[in-house]
N, CA and C of each residue as an Amber inpcrd file, in Angstrom:
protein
   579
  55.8040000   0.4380000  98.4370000  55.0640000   0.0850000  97.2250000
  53.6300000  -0.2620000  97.6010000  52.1660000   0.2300000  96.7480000
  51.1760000  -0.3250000  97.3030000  51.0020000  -1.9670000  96.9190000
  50.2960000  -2.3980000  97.5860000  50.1340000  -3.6870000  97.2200000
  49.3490000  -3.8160000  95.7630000  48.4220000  -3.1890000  95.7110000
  47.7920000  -2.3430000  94.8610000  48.5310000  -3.2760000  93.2440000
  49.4420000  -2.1060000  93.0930000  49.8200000  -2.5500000  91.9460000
  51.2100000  -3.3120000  91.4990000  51.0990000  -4.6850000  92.9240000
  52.1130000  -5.2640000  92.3100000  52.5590000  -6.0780000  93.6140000
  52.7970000  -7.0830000  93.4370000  53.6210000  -7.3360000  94.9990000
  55.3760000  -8.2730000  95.3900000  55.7700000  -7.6850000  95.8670000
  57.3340000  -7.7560000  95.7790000  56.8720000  -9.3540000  96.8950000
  58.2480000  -9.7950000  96.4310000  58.5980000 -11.2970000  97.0430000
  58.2400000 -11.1220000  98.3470000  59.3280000 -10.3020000  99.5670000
  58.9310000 -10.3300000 100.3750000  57.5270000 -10.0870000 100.9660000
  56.5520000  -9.5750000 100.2530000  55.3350000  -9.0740000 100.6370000
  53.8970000 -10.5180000 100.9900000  53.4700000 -10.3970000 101.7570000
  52.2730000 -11.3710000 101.8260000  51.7880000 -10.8640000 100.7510000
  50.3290000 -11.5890000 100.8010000  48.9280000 -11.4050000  99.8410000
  48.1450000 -11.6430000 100.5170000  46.5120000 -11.2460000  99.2870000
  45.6060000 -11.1400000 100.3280000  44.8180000 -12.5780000  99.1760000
  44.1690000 -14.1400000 100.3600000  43.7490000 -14.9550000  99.7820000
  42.1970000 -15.0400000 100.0350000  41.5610000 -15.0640000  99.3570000
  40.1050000 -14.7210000  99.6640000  39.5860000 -16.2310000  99.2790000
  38.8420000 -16.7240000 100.5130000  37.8160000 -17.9150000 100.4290000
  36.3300000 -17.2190000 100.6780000  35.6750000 -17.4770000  99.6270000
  34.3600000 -17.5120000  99.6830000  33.5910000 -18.5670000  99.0640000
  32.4210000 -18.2330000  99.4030000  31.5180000 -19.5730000  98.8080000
  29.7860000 -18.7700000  99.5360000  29.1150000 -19.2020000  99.4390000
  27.8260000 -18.8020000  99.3790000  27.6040000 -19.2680000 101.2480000
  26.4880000 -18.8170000 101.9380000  26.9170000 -19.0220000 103.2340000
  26.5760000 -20.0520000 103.9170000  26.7050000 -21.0110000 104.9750000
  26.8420000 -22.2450000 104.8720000  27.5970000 -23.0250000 104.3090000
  28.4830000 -21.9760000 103.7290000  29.4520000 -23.0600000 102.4180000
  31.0020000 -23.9510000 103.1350000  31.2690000 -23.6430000 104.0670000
  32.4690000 -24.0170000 105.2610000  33.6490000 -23.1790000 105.1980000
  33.6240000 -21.9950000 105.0140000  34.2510000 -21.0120000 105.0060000
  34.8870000 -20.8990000 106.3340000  34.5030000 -20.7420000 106.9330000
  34.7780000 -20.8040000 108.8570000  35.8130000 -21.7990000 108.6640000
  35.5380000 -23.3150000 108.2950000  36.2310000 -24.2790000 108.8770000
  37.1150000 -24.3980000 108.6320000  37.1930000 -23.9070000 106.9730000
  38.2050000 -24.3480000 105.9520000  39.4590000 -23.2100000 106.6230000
  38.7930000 -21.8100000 106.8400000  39.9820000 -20.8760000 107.3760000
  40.6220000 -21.6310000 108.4480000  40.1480000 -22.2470000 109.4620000
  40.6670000 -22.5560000 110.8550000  41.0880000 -23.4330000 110.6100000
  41.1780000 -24.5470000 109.5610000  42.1590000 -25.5500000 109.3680000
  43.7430000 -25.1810000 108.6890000  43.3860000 -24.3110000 107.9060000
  44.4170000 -23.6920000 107.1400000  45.5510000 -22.6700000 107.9350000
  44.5230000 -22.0890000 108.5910000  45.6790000 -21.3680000 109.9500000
  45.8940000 -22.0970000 111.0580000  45.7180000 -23.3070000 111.6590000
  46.6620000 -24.2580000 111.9710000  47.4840000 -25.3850000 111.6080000
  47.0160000 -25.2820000 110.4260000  48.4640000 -25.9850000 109.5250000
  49.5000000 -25.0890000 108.8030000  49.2370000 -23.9310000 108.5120000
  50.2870000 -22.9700000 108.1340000  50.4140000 -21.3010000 108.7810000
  52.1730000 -21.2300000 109.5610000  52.0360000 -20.5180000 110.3240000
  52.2680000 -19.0310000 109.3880000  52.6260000 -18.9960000 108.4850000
  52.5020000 -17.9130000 107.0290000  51.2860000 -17.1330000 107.1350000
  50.2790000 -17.8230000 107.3960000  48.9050000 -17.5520000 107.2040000
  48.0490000 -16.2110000 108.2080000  47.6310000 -15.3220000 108.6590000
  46.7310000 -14.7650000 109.1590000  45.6600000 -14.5760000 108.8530000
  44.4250000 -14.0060000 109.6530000  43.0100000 -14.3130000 109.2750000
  42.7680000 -12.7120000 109.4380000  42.0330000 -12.2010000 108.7000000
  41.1290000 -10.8440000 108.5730000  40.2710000 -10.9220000 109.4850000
  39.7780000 -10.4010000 110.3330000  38.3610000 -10.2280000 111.3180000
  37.5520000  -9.1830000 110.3390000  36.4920000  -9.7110000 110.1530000
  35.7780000  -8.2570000 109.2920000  35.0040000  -7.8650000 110.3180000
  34.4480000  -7.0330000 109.9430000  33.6970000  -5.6250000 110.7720000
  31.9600000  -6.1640000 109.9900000  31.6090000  -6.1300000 111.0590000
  29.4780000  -6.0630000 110.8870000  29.0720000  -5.4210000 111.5770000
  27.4320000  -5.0070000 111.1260000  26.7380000  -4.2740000 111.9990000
  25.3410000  -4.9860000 112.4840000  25.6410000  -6.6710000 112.2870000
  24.8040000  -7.7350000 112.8920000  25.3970000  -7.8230000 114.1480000
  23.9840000  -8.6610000 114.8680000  24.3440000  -8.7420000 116.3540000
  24.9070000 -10.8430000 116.4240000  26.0300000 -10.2860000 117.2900000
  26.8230000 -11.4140000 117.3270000  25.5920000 -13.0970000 117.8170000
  26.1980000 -13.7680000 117.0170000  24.9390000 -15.0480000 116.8190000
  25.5540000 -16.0730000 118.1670000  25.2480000 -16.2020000 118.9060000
  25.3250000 -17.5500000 120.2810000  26.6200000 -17.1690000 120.6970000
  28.1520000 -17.5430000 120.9520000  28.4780000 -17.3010000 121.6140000
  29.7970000 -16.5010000 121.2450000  29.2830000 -16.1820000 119.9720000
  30.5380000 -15.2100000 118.9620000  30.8910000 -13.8070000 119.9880000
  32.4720000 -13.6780000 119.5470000  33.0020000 -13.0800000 120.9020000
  33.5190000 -11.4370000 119.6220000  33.2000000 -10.2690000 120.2180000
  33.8960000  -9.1280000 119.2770000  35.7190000  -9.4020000 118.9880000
  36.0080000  -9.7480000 117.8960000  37.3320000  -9.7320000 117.6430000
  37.7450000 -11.1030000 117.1840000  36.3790000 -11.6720000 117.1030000
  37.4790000 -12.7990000 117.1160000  35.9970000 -13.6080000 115.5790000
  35.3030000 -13.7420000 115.9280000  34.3640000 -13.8970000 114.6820000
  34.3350000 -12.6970000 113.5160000  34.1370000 -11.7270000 114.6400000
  33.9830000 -10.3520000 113.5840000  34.2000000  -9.2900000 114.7640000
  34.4540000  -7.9150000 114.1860000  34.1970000  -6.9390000 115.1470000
  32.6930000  -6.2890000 114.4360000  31.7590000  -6.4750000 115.7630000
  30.8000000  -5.8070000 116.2640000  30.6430000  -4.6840000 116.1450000
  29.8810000  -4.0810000 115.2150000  29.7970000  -2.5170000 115.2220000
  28.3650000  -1.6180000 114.8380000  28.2060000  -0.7250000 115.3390000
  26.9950000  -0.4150000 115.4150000  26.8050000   0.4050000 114.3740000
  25.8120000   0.8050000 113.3200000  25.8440000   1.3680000 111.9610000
  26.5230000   2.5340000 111.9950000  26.2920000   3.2870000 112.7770000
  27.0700000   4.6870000 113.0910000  28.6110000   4.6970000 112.6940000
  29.3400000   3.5920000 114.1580000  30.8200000   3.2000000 113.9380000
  30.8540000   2.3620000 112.2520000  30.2540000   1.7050000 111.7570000
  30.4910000   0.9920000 110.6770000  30.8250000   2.7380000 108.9730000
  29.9320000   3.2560000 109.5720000  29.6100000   4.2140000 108.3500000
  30.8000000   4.7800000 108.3130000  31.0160000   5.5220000 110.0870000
  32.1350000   6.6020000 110.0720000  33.2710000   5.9480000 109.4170000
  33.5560000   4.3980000 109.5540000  34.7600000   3.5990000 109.5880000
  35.2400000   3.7170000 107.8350000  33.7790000   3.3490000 106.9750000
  33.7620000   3.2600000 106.0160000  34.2950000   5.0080000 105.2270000
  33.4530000   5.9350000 105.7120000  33.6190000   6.8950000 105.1350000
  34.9410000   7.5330000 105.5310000  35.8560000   7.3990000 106.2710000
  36.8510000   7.9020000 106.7600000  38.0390000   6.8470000 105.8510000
  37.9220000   5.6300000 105.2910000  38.4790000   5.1920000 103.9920000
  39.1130000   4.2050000 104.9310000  38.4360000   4.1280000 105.9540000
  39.1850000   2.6630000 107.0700000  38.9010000   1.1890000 106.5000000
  37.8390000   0.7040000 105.5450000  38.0470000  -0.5290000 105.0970000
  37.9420000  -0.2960000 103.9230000  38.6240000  -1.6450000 103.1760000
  39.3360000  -2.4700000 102.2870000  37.8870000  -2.5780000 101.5720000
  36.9630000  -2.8360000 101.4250000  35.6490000  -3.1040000 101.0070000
  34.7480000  -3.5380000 102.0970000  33.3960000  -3.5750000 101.3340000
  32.3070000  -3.0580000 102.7140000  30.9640000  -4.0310000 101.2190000
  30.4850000  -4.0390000 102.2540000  28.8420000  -4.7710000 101.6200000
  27.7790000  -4.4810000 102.5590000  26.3490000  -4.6020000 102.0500000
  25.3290000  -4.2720000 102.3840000  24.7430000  -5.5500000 102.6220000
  24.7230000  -6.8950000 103.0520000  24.2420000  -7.7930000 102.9820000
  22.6730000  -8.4450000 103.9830000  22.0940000  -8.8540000 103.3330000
  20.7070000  -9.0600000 104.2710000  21.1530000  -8.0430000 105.3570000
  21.0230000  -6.3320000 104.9370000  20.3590000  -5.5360000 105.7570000
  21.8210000  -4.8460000 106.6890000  22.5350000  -5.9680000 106.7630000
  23.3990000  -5.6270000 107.5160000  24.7730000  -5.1650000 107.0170000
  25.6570000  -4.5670000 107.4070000  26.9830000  -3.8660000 106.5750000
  28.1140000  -4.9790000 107.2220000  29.0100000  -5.2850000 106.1900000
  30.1220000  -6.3320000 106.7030000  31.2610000  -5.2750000 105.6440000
  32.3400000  -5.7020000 106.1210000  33.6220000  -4.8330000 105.4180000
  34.9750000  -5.2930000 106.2460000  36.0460000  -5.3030000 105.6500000
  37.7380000  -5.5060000 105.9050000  38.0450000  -3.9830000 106.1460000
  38.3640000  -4.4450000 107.6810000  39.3290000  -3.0100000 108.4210000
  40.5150000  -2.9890000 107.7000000  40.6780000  -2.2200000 107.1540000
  42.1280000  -2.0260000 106.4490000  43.6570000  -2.2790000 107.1180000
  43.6290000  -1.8850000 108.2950000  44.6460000  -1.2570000 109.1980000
  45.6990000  -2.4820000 108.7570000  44.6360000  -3.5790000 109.8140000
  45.2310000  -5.3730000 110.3730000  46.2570000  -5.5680000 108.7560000
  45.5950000  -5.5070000 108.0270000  45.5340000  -6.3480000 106.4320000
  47.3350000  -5.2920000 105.9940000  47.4710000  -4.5530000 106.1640000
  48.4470000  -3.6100000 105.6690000  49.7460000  -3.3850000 106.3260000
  49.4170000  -4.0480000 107.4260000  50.2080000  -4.2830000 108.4890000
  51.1260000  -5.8270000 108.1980000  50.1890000  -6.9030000 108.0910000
  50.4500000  -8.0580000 108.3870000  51.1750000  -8.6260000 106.7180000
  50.6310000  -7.5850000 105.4610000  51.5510000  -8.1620000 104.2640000
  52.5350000  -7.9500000 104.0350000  52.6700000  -6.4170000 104.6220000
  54.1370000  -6.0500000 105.1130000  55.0470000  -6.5390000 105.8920000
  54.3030000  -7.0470000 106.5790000  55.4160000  -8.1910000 107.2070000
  55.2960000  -9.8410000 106.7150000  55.0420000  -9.5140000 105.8810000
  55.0660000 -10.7020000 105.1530000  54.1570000 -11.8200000 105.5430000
  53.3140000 -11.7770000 105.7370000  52.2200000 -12.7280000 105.8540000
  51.4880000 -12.6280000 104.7860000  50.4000000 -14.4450000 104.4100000
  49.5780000 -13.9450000 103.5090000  48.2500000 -13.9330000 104.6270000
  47.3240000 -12.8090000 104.0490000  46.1970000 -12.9020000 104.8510000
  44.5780000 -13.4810000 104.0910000  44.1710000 -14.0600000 104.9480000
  42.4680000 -14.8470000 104.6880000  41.8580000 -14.2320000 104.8020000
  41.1430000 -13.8950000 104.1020000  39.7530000 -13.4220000 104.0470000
  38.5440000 -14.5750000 103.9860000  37.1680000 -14.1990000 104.6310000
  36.1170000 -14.9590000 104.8100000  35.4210000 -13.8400000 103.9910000
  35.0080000 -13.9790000 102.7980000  34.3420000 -12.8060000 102.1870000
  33.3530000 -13.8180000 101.5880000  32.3530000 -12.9220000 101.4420000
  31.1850000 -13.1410000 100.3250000  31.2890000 -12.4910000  98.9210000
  30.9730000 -13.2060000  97.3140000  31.3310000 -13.1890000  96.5130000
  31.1700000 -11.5410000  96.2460000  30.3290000 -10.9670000  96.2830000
  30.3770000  -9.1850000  96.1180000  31.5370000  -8.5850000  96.5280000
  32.3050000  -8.8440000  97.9700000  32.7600000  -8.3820000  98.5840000
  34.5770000  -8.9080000  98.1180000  34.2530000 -10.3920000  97.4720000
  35.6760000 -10.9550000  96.8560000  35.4170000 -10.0890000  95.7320000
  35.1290000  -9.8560000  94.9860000  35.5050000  -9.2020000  93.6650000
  35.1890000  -7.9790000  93.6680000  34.7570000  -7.2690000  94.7370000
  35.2490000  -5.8730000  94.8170000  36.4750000  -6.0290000  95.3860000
  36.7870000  -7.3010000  96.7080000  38.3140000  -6.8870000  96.9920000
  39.4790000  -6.6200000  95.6370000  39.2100000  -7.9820000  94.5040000
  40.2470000  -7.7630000  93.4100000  39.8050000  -6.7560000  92.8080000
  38.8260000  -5.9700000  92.4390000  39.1980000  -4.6010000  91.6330000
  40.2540000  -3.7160000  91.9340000  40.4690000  -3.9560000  93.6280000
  41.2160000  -2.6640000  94.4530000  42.3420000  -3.6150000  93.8610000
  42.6240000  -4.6800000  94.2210000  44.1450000  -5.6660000  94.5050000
  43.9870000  -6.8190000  93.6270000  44.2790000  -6.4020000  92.5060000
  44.3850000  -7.6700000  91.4460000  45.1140000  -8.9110000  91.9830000
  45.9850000  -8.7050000  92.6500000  46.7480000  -9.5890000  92.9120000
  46.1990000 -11.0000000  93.7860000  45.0540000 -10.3870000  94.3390000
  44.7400000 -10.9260000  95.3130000  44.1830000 -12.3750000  95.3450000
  44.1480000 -13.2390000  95.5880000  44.1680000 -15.0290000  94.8280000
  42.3670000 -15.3100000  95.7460000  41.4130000 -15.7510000  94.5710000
  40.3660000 -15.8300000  94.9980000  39.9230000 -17.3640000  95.1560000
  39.3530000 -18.0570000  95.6170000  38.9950000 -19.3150000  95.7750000
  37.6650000 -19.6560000  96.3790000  36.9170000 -19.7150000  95.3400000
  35.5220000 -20.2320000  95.8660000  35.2680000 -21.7070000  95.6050000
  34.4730000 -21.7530000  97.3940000  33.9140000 -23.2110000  97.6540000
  33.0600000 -23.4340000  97.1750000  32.3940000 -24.4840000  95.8460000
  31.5990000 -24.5360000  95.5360000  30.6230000 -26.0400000  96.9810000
  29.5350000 -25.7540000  96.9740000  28.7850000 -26.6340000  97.7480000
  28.4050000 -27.9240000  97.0030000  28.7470000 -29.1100000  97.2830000
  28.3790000 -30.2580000  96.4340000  26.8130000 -29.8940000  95.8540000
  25.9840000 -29.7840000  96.2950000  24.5660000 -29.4370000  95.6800000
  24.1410000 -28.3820000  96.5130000  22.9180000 -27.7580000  95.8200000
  21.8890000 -26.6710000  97.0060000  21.4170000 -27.4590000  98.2340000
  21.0630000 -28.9110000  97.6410000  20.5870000 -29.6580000  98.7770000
  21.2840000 -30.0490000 100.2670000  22.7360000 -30.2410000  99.3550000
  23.2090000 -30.6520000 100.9880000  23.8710000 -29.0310000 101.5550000
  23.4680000 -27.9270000 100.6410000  23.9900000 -26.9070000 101.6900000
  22.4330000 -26.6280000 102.0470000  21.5870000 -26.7400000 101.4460000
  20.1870000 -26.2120000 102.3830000  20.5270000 -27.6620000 104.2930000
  20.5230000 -28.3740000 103.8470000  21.0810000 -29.2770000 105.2830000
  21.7180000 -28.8670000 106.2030000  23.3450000 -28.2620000 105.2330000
  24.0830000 -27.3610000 106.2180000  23.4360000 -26.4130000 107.0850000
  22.9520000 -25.7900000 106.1480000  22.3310000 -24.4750000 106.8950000
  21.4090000 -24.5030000 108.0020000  20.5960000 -25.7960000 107.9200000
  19.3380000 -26.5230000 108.6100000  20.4660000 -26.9570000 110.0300000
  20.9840000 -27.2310000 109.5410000  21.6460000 -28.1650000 110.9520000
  22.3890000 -26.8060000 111.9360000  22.9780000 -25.8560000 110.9700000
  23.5770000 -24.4600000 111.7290000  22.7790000 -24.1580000 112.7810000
  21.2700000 -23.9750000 112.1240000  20.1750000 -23.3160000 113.3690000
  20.4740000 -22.2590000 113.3610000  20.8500000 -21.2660000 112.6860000
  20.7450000 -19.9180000 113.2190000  20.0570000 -18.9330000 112.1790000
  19.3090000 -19.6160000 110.5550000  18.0260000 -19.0040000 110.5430000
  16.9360000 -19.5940000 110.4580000  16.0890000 -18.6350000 110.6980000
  14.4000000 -19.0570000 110.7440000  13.8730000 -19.7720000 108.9750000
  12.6940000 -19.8440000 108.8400000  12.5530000 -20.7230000 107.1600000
  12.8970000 -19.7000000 106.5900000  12.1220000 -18.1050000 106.5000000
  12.3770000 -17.5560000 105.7510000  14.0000000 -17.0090000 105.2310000
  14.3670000 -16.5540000 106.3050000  15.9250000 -16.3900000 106.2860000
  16.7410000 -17.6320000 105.5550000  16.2270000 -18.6650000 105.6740000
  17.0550000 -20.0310000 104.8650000  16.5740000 -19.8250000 103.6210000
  15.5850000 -19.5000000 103.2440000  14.8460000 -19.6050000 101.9710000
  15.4640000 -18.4300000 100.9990000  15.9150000 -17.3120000 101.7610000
  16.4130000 -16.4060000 100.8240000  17.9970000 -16.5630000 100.7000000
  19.0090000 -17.1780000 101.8410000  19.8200000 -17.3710000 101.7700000
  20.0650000 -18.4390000 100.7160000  19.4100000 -19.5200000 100.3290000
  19.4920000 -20.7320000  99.1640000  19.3460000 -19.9650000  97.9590000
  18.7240000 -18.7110000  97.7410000  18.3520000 -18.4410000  96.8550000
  19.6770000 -17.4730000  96.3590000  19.8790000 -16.5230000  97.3920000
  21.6220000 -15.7010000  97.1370000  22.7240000 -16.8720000  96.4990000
  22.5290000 -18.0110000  97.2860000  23.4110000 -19.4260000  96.9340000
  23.3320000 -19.6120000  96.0210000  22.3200000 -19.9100000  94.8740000
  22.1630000 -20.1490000  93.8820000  22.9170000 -18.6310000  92.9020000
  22.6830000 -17.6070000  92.9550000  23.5340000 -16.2970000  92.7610000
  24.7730000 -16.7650000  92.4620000  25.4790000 -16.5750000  93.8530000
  26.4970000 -16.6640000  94.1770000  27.4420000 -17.6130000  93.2950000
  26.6700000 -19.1860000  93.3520000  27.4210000 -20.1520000  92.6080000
  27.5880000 -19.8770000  91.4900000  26.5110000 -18.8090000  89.8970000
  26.9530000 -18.8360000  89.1290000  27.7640000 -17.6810000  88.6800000
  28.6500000 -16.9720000  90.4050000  29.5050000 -16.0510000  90.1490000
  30.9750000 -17.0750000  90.0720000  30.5760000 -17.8080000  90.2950000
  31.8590000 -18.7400000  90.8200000  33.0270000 -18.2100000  89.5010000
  32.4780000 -18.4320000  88.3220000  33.7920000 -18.8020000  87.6850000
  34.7230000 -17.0870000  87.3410000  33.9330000 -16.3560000  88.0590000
  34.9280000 -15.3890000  88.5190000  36.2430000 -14.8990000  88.8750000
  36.0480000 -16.0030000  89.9390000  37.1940000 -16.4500000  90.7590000
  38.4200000 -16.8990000  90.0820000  39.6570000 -17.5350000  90.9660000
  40.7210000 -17.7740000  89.8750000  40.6430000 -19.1500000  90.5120000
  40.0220000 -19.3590000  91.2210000  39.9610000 -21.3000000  91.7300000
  38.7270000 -21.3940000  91.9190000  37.9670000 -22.9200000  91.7620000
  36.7850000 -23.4090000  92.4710000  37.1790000 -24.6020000  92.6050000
  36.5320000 -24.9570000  94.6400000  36.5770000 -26.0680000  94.8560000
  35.6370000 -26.7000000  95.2240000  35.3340000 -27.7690000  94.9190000
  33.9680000 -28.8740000  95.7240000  34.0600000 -28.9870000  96.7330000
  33.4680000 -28.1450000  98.2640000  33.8890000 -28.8310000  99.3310000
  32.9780000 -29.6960000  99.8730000  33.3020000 -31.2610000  99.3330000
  32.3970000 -32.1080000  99.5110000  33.0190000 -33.2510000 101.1520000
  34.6510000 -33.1520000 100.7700000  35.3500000 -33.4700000 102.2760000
  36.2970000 -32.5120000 102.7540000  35.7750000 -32.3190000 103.5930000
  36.6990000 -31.5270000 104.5160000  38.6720000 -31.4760000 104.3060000
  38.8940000 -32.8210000 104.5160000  40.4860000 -33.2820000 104.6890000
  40.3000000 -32.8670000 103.0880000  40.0410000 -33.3280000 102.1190000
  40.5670000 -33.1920000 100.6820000  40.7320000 -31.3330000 100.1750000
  39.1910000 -30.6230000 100.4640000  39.1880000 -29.1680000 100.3030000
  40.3010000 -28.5020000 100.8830000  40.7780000 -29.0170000 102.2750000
  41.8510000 -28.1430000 102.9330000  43.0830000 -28.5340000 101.8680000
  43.2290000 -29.5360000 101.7380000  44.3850000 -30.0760000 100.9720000
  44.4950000 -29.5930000  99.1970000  43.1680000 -29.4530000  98.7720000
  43.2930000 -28.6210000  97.6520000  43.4750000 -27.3030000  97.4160000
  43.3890000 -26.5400000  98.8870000  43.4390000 -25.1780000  99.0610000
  44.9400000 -25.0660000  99.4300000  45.5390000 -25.9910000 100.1030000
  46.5580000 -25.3550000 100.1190000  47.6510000 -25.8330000  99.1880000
  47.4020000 -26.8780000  98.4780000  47.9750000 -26.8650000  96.7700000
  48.1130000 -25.6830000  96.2640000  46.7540000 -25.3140000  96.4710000
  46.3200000 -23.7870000  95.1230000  47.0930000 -22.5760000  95.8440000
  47.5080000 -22.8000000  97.0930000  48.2960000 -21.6150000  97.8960000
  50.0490000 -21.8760000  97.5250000  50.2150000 -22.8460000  97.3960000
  51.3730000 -23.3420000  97.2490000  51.8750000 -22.6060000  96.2590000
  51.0680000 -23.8670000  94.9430000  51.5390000 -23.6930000  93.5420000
  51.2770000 -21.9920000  92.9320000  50.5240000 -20.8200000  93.8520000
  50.3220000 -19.8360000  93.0280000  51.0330000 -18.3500000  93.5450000
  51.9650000 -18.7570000  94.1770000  53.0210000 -17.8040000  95.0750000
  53.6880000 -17.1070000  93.3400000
């Protein structure tokens, strides 16, 4: 059966956390896949160069526009985006593999890229982090260090975008504490099986 249009008990799903960037997407996944062993994580595919000490396979797989295009045009990912310049997208393979065996799988997507995933897979349970204010995610982002002003300046500004895609989604959460967001996320995983 595709997942597509419908998904049988035994089958995982696909749970998509996004939030605008800086939003704790990273953290929130890595708390959630060591508190629940159900869970697997998507590696997406970019054609950015890996930031400090990000390893291929394990942040993202690394790919050079060429491999990203062929990947795309040969119908190898799940959805694909153009983002500040660079191409990000879900290898299909991992994801088709792992619901079938019954896992649900995480996605780290950005809001374009979550709601193109549900056009393909309605099913698919979306949950965006909303950031307590622009201010304390412009901080976040400040404290990350990994862009320059301008790069922060346009990223706050996608943020602002992004947030009023929120109610898109089929959840929004405040991630204002850490322990509470994980704990409301996996309520919303619980209660929506």
């Amino acid at each position: 059966m595709d997942y597509s249009s419908g998904r049988p008990a035994d089958r995982g799903r696909f749970i998509v956390i996004s939030s605008p960037s800086g939003g704790g997407k990273s953290t929130i996944i890595k708390r959630l896949l060591e508190k629940d062993k159900n869970l697997t994580y998507s590696v997406s595919a970019t054609t950015r160069p890996p930031r400090g000490d990000e390893r291929n396979g394990e942040a993202y797989w690394f790919l050079s526009r060429e491999e990203f295009i062929e990947k795309r045009d040969h119908g190898d990912l799940l959805e694909w985006e153009e983002v500040y310049g660079d191409f990000y997208g879900t290898p299909k393979k991992f994801t088709e593999v792992a619901v079938t065996a019954g896992l649900d799988v995480l996605f780290d997507l950005d809001v374009k890229g979550a709601l193109k995933l549900k056009q393909s897979y309605p099913d698919a349970l979306l949950i965006f982090l909303m950031p307590p204010s622009l201010e304390i995610l412009e901080r976040r982002l400040q404290q990350r260090g990994t862009e320059d002003n301008s790069q922060l300046q346009r990223r706050l500004t996608e943020a602002k975008i992004e947030c009023e895609q929120a109610s898109k989604f089929d959840y929004v959460v405040v991630n204002d504490n850490l322990e509470e967001t994980v704990s409301k996320i996996e309520q919303i995983i619980r209660s929506s099986t």
